[in-house]
PAMI-317346 format. One record per residue (C-alpha): residue number from 1; residue in one letter; chain; z, x, y. Coordinates in steps of 0.5 Angstrom, whole numbers, plus 500, padded with zeros to 3 digits. Example, Ala and Ser with C-alpha at 12.3 -4.5 7.8 and 13.67 -1.06 7.14 Angstrom:
REM residues 2
+------+-------+-------+-----+-----+-----+
! tise ! lumse ! lumke !  c3 !  c1 !  c2 !
+------+-------+-------+-----+-----+-----+
!    1 !     A !     A ! 516 ! 525 ! 491 !
!    2 !     S !     A ! 514 ! 527 ! 498 !
+------+-------+-------+-----+-----+-----+
REM end
This chain:
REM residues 110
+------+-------+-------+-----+-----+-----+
! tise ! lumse ! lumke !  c3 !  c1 !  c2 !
+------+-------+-------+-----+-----+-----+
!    1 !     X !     A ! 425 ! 191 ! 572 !
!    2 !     X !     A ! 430 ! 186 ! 570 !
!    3 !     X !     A ! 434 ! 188 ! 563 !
!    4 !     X !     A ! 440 ! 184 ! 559 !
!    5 !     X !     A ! 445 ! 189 ! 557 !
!    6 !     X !     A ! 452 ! 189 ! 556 !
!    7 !     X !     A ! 456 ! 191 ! 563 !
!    8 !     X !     A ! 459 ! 198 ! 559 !
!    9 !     X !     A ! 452 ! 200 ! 558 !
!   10 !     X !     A ! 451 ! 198 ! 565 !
!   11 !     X !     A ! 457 ! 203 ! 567 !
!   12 !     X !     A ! 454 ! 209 ! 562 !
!   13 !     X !     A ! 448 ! 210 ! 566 !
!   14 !     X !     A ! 451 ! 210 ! 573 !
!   15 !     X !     A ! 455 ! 215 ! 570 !
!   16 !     X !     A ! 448 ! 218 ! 568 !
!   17 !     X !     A ! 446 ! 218 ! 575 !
!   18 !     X !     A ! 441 ! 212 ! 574 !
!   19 !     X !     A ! 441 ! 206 ! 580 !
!   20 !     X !     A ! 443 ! 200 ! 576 !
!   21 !     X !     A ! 445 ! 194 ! 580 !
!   22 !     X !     A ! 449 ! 188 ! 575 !
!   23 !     X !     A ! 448 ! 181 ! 578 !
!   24 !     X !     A ! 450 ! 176 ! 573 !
!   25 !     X !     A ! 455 ! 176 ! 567 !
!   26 !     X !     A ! 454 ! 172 ! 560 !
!   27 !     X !     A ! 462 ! 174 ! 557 !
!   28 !     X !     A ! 467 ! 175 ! 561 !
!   29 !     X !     A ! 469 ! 179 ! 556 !
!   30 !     X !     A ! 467 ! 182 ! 550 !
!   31 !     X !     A ! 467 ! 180 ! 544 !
!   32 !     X !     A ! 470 ! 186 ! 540 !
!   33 !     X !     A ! 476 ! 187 ! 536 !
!   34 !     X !     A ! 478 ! 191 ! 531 !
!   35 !     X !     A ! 476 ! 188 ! 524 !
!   36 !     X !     A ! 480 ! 189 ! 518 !
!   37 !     X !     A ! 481 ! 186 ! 512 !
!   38 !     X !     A ! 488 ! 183 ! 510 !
!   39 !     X !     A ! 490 ! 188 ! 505 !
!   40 !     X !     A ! 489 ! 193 ! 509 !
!   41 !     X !     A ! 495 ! 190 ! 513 !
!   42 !     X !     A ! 495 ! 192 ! 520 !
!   43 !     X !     A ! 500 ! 189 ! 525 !
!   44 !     X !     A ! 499 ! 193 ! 531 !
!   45 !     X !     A ! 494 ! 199 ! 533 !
!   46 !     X !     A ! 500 ! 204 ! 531 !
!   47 !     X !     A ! 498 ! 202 ! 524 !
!   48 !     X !     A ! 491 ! 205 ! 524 !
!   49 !     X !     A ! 495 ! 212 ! 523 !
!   50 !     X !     A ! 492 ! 215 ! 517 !
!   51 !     X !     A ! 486 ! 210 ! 517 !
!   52 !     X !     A ! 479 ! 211 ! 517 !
!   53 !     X !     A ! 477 ! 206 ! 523 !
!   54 !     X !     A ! 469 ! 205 ! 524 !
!   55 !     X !     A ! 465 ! 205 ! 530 !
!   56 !     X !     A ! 458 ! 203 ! 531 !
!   57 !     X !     A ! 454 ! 208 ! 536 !
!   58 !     X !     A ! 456 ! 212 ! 541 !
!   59 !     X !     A ! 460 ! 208 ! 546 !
!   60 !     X !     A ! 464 ! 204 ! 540 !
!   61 !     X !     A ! 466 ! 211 ! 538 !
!   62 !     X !     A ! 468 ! 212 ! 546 !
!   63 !     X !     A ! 472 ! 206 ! 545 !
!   64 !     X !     A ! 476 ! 207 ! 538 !
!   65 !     X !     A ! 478 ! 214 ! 541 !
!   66 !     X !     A ! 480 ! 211 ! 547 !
!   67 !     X !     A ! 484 ! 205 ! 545 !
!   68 !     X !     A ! 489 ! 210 ! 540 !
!   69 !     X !     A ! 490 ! 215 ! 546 !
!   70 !     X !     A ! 492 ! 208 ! 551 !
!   71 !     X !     A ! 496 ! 207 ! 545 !
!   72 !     X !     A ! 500 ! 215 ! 544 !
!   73 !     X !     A ! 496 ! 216 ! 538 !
!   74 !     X !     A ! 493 ! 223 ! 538 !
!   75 !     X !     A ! 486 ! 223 ! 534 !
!   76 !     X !     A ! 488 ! 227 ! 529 !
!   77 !     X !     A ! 492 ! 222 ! 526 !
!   78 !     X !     A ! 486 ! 217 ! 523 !
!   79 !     X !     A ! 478 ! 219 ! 522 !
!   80 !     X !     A ! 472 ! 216 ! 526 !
!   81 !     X !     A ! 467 ! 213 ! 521 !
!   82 !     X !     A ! 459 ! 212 ! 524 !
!   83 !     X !     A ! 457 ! 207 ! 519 !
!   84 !     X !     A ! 451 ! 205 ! 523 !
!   85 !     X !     A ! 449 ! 198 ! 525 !
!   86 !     X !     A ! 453 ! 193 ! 520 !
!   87 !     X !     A ! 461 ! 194 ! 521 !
!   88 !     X !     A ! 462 ! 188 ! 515 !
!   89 !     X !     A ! 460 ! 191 ! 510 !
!   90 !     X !     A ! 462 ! 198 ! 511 !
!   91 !     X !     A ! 469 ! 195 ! 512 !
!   92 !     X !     A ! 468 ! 191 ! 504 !
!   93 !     X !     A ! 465 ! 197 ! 500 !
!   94 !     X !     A ! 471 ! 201 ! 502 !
!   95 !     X !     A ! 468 ! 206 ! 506 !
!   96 !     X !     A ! 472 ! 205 ! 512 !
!   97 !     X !     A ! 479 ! 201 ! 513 !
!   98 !     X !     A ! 477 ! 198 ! 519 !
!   99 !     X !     A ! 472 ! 198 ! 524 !
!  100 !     X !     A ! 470 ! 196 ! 532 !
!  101 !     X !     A ! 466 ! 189 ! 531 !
!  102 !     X !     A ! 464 ! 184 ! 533 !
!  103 !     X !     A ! 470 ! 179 ! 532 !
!  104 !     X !     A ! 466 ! 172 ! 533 !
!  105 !     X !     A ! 461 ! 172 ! 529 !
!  106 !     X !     A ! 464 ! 176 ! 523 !
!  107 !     X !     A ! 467 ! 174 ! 517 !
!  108 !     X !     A ! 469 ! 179 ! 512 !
!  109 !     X !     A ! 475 ! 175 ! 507 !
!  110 !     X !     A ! 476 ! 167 ! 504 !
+------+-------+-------+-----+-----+-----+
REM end
């Protein structure tokens, strides 16, 4: 069988022991980032201490956690938020401060 999959799943399962060969890819980088409004005011990844950062599955969970470790920043210092699939909405009700999505193709402001 062929598939198309993002290399990150591609990786999680040949840690899960699957046989998976990569043989294209369609980024040469993935096109996520960490969202937030202006108000909110973030300048540098330090600024998400005390915030409520959403993920969008698992792995974006695996990502956030990841980033702030390679930052210094321990986890107990800001709250992961599940906000199912739609971070942009999650991001303008309130319910998170800022979130792991898509940079491309979302507009959250004016």
């Amino acid at each position: 069988p062929l598939g198309l999959q993002a290399m990150i799943h591609i990786l999680a399962a040949r840690d899960k022991g699957l046989h998976m060969t990569s043989v294209g890819t369609l980024l040469n980088e993935p096109p996520t980032g960490l969202l937030y409004k202006k108000s909110t005011k973030l300048e540098s990844i330090d600024d998400i201490r005390g915030k409520r950062i959403g993920y969008i599955g698992h792995l974006g969970k695996v990502l956030v956690e990841d980033i702030a470790k390679r930052a210094g920043i321990p986890l107990t210092e800001f709250e992961t938020v599940g906000v199912g699939m739609n971070m942009s909405d999650a991001i303008a009700r309130g319910v998170v401060d800022a979130g792991m999505g898509l940079t491309n193709f979302v507009r959250l402001e004016p």
